[in-house]
N, C-alpha and C positions, 0 to 999 in steps of 0.2 A: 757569388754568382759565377757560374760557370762562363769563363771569357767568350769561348768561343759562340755560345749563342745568346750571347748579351741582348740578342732584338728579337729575344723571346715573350710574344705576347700572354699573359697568363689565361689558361681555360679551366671553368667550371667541370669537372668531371662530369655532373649530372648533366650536362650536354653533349655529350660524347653518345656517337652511334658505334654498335661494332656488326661483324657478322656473325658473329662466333656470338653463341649463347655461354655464359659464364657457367663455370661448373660448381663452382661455391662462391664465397666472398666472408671477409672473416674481421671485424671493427672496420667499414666500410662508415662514412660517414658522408650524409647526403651532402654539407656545403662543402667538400674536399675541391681542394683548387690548386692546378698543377701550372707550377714555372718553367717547366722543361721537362723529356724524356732522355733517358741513356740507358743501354744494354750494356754498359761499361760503369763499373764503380767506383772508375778513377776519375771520371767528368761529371758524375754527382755534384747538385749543388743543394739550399735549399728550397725545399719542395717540389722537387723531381720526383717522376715516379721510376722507379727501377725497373726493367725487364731483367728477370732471374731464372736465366735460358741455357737449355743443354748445349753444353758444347761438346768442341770434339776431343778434347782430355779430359773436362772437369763441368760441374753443373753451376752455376751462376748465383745459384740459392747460397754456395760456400761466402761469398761477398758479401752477403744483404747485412749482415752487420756493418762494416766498410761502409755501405751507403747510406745506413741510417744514421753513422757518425756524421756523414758530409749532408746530410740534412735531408735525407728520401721522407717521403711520407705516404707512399703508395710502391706497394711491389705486386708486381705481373710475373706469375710465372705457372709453371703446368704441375702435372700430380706429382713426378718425381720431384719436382722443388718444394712442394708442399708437405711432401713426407719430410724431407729434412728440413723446413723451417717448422714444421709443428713439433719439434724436438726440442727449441729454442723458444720455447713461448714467447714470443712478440706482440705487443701491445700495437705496430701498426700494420695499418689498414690492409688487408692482401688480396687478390684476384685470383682464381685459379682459372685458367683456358684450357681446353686440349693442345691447340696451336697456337700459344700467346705467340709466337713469331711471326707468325700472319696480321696481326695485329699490330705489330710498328709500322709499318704506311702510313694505317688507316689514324694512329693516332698522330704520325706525326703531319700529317695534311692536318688537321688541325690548329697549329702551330707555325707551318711552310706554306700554304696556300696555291703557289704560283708557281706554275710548272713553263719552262717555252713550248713554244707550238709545232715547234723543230726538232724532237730527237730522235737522231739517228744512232740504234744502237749493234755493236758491233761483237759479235761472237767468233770463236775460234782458236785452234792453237798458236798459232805462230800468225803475224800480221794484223793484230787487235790493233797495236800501239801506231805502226805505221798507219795504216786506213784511216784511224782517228786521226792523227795529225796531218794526214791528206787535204779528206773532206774540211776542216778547219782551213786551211790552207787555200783551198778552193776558194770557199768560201768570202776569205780574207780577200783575194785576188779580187772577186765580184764585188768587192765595198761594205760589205755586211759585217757586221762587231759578232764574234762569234767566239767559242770556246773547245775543248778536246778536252776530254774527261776521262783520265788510266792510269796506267804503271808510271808514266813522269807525270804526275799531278793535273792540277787544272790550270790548265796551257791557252794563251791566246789574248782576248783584250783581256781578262783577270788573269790574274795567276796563284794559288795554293801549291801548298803540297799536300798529298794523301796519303793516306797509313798504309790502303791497298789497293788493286788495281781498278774493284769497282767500290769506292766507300762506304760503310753500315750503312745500315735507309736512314738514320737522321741525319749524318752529315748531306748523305746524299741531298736529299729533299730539302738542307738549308742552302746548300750549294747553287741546286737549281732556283730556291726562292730570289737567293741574293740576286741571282745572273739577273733574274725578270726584272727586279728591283734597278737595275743599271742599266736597262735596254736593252739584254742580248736574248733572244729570240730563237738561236743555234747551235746544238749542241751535239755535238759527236761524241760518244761515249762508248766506252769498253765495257761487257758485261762476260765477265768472268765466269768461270764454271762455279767458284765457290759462291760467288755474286746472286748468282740464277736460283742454284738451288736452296741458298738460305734467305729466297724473299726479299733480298735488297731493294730488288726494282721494282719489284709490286706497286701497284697504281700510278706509274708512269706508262702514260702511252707515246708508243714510240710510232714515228712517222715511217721510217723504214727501217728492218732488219737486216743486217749484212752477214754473212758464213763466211770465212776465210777457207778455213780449213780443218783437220782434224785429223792428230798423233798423239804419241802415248807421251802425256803426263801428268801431274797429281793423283797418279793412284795410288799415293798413300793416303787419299781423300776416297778419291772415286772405286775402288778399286777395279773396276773392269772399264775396258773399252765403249760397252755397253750404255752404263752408267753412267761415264762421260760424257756419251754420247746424248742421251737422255737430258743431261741437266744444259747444255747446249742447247739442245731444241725448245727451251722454256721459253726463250726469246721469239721462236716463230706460234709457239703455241699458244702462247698465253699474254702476251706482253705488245708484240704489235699490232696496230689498229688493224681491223679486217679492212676499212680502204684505203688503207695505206699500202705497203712494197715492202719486198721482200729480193734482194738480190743476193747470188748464191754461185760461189765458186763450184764449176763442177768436176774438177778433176781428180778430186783426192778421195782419201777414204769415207765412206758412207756418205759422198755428197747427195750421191743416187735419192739417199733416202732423205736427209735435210731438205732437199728440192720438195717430194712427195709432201710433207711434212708444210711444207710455206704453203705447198698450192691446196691444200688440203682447208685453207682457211681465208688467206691472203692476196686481194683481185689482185697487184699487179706484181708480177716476177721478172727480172730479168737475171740471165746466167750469165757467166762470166768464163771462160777456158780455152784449149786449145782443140777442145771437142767440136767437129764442125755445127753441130746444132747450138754452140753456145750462140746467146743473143751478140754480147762482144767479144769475140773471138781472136785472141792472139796468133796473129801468124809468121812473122817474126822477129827476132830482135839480132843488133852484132853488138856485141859487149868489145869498148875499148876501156884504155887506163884513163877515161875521163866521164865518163860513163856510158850511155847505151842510147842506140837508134831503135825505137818499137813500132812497129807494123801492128796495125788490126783493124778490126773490119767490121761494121753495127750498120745497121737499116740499109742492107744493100752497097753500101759506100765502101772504100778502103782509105786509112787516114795513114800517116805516118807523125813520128814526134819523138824529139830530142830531147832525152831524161839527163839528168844531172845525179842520177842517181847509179848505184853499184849493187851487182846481183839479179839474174836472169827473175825470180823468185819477184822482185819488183814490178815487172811487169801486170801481174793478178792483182798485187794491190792496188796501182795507180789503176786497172780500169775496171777495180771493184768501185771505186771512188769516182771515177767517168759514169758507170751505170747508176750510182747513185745518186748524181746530179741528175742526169737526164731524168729519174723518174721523179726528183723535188723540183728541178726548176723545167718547166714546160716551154720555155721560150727557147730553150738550149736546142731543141725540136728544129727549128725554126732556120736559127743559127750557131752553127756547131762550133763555127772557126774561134769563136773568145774561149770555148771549153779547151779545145786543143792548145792553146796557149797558152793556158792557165797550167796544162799538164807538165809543158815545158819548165815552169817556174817553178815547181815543187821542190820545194829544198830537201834534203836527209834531215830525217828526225833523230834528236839524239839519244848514241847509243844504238842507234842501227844500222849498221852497215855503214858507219860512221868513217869518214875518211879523219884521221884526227892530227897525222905529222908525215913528213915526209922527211928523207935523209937527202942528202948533197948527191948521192948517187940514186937519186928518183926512188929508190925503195920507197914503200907506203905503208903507213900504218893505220892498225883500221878498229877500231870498235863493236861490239856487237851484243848484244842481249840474249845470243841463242846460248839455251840451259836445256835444250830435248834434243831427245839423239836429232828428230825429223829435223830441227831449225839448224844442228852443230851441219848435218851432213848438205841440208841447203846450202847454207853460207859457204862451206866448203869450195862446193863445186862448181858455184858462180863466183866466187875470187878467180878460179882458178881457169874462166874463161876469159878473163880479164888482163891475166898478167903470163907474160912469157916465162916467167922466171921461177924460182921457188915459192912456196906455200909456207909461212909458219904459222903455228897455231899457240896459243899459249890460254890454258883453261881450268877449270876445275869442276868442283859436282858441291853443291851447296849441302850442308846438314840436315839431318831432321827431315829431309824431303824421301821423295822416290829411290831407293836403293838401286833396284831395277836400270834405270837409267843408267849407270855408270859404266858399266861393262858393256854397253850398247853405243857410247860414246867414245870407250877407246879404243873397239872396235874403228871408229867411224875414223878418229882420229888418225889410226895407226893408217890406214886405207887410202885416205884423199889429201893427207897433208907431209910435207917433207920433213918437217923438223918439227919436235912436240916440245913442250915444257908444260909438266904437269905440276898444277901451283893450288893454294888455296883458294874458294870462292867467299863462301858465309859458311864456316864449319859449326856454326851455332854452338848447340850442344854433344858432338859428338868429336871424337879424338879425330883430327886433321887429318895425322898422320894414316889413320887406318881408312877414310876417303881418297885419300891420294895412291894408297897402295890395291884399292879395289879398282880404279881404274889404270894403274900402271900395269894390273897383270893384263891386261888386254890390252895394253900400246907398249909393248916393252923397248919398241926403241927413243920412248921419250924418254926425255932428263927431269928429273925431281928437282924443282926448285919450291921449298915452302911457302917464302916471303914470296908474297904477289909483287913487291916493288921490284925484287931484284931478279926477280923472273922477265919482269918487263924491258928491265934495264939488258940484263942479258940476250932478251929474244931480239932489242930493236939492234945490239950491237953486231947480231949476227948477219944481219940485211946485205945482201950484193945487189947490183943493179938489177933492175927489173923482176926483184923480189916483192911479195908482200906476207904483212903481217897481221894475224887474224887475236886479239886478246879477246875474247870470248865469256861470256856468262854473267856478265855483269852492268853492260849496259851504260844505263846514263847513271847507276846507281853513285851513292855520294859516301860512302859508308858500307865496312866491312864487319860483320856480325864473328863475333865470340864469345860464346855464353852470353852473358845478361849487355854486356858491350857493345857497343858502336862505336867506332874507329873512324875516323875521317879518310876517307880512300875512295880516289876516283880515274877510271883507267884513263880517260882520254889527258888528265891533268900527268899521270902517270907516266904519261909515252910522253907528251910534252917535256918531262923532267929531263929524262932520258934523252934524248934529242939536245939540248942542254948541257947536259955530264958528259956526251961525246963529242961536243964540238961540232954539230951537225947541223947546228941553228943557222938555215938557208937569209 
């Protein structure tokens, strides 16, 4: 039995609704009774049904033997899975859908039942992670058992880790059944571009939709801006309740039109920017080496509040997370002052914009998750209102992703920071070396260091007073990817070391 859904209740097939009309079915047998689902044939257990689904290398049909070792007895898959399992004459039971993908929700609510009544879900390039670990945060502050659901796992009164930023529909749906199951009621969740458009979050209804923003990345998924753009807006189109809310950054690219898009369905909106028509509107912030004073201004009033947080670019998220309280909690109306000081309290999520060590001569070292040119040149440029001093950078460009990108970050690099060290991220499957030399031609006055340790070790030794240091692209991540590998590797533990080795330990 498959560990992780152990409190899986068994369902008769023949009680199964779908919407999709089947297009065949092939030794289907009426008393069929399933113990669990997976689109993955490595969490097969017995008598699981398999989804045998296109992917974006290979088709899932290739597995189904795999799965009928680990004890499947039902496969779901569409016409191209079915041309290749009818090659393989198989004696079990099959499905054919046009969009069996559509169909893991629907089966796995069957299975998961219990959804909370609270989720807020979060779209965008850059500030998914933070907003999520905000509104959790807020929330924590007000008394409520609450959770954040993304790129660092499921954060809060539970805690998981997840594979990716928004988890397959079945983990998803046992995740949220468990939370119900324990009392927790609120959930902030990241829904990812891959997320959205391959159906994840199908028959979750969300209380409110959040837009961060929107830059170029995964177009080795997406390939256009466009597209991107598109698979974003699933979350306002399709996904959040029409009387529920939708709030929405408008200052970046195609906000114009995500806005369009919310109201086009969604009674209540509120916007977010430095655009005077935004509902909360930033008007200013002074960034110091401890963090920043923000000014802004909603229902007429002007508030002020003291972040603990690094980076101008903070500002939009802490009152994307302000806008979305006010439209879930109603009393906030009423009295605003416990919101405002709840704002104060938000700690750095980690891995972003993470303050992680500091040296004997105040230099600072800093953590950060940006991997797109938009988030590298952010981060940049609010360190650098921050500190008097120099700028280091230390980064890389992950494998197997966006190529594009990389020549558009040593651009950015060479541009806003004083000293580079260009090092490995997650080279996966592709040679290191020729990663690191596609963004050296565009930063050539960076130093080539391979090893991420000694890159780190190197950049913190360079620190003068009133310097800082940006390690970049990696985040709260725990592990460095090489071919089939995972390596135990983590920057902020890494700058710690460092810190350490030079005798720096304050």
């Amino acid at each position: 039995m498959n560990k992780v859904f152990s409190d899986i209740t068994p369902v008769k097939f023949s009680e199964l609704q779908f919407t999709q009309k089947k297009i065949r079915s092939v030794n289907l047998k009426p008393d069929l009774v399933l113990r669990g689902i997976s689109e993955n044939s490595n969490e097969i257990s017995i008598d699981y049904g398999f989804f045998a689904l296109s992917g974006f290398k290979t088709h899932g049909a290739l597995f189904v033997k795999e799965a009928i070792e680990k004890g499947s007895n039902l496969i779901i898959t569409d016409i191209q899975g079915f041309k290749i399992l009818e090659r393989m004459q198989l004696k079990i039971a099959i499905i054919i859908f046009s969009e069996p993908r559509r169909l893991i929700s629907e089966m796995a609510a069957y299975f998961f039942k219990k959804i909370p009544t609270n989720v807020v879900g979060i779209t965008g390039t850059n500030g998914k992670t933070s907003v999520a670990h905000y509104i959790r945060q807020f929330w924590e502050n007000s008394g409520y058992n609450s959770v954040s659901i993304g790129t660092t796992g499921v954060n809060g009164f539970i805690n998981f880790r997840t594979e990716h930023t928004t988890p397959d529909t079945i983990k998803l749906r046992w995740y949220l059944n468990k939370l119900v199951n324990k009392g927790i009621d609120k959930v902030a969740l990241e829904a990812s571009s891959h997320g959205l458009v391959q159906n994840r979050l199908d028959g979750i209804k969300m209380s409110i939709g959040v837009f961060t923003n929107l830059s170029r990345d995964h177009y080795d998924y997406h390939k256009s801006i466009n597209s991107y753009f598109d698979a974003k807006a699933i979350l306002f189109r399709e996904l959040v309740d029409q009387n529920g809310g939708a709030v929405i950054a408008v200052d970046g690219l195609k906000s114009d039109l995500m806005l369009k898009v919310a109201k086009s369905r969604i009674s209540k909106i509120m916007t977010v920017g430095h655009k005077k028509e935004a509902n909360v509107r930033i008007l200013s912030q002074i960034l110091t080496e401890t963090g920043q004073k923000l000014k802004f201004s909603w229902n007429k009033n002007e508030y002020v509040v003291d972040l603990k947080l690094f980076g101008n670019f903070q500002a939009q998220n802490v009152l994307l997370t302000f806008a979305c309280m006010i439209l879930l909690e109603k009393d906030l109306e009423k009295n605003i002052n416990p919101a405002i000081s709840f704002l104060s309290k938000l700690n750095p999520v980690p891995g972003r914009m993470q303050q992680v060590a500091s040296k004997k001569n105040g230099a600072k070292i800093f953590v950060d998750y940006a991997h797109t040119p938009d988030a590298l040149e952010s981060v940049l440029k609010s360190i650098r209102s921050h500190f008097i001093g120099k700028i280091h950078l230390i980064f890389g460009a992950g494998g197997n992703r966006d190529i594009g990108k990389r020549s558009l970050m040593g651009k950015i690099a060479s541009k806003l920071s004083d000293h580079v060290i260009i090092t490995d991220d997650n080279p996966r499957f592709e040679n290191p070396s020729k990663i690191r030399s596609q963004i050296m031609k565009f930063c050539p006055k960076a130093v080539e260091i391979a090893d991420r340790s000694e890159a780190i070790l190197t950049g913190v030794n360079q620190l003068k007073k009133g310097d800082a240091l940006i390690i970049a692209g990696k985040g709260h991540e725990n592990f460095q990817i090489y071919g089939n590998n995972e390596y135990p590797f983590n920057d902020s533990e890494e700058a710690s070391f460092a810190i350490e080795a030079l005798g720096e330990k304050l």
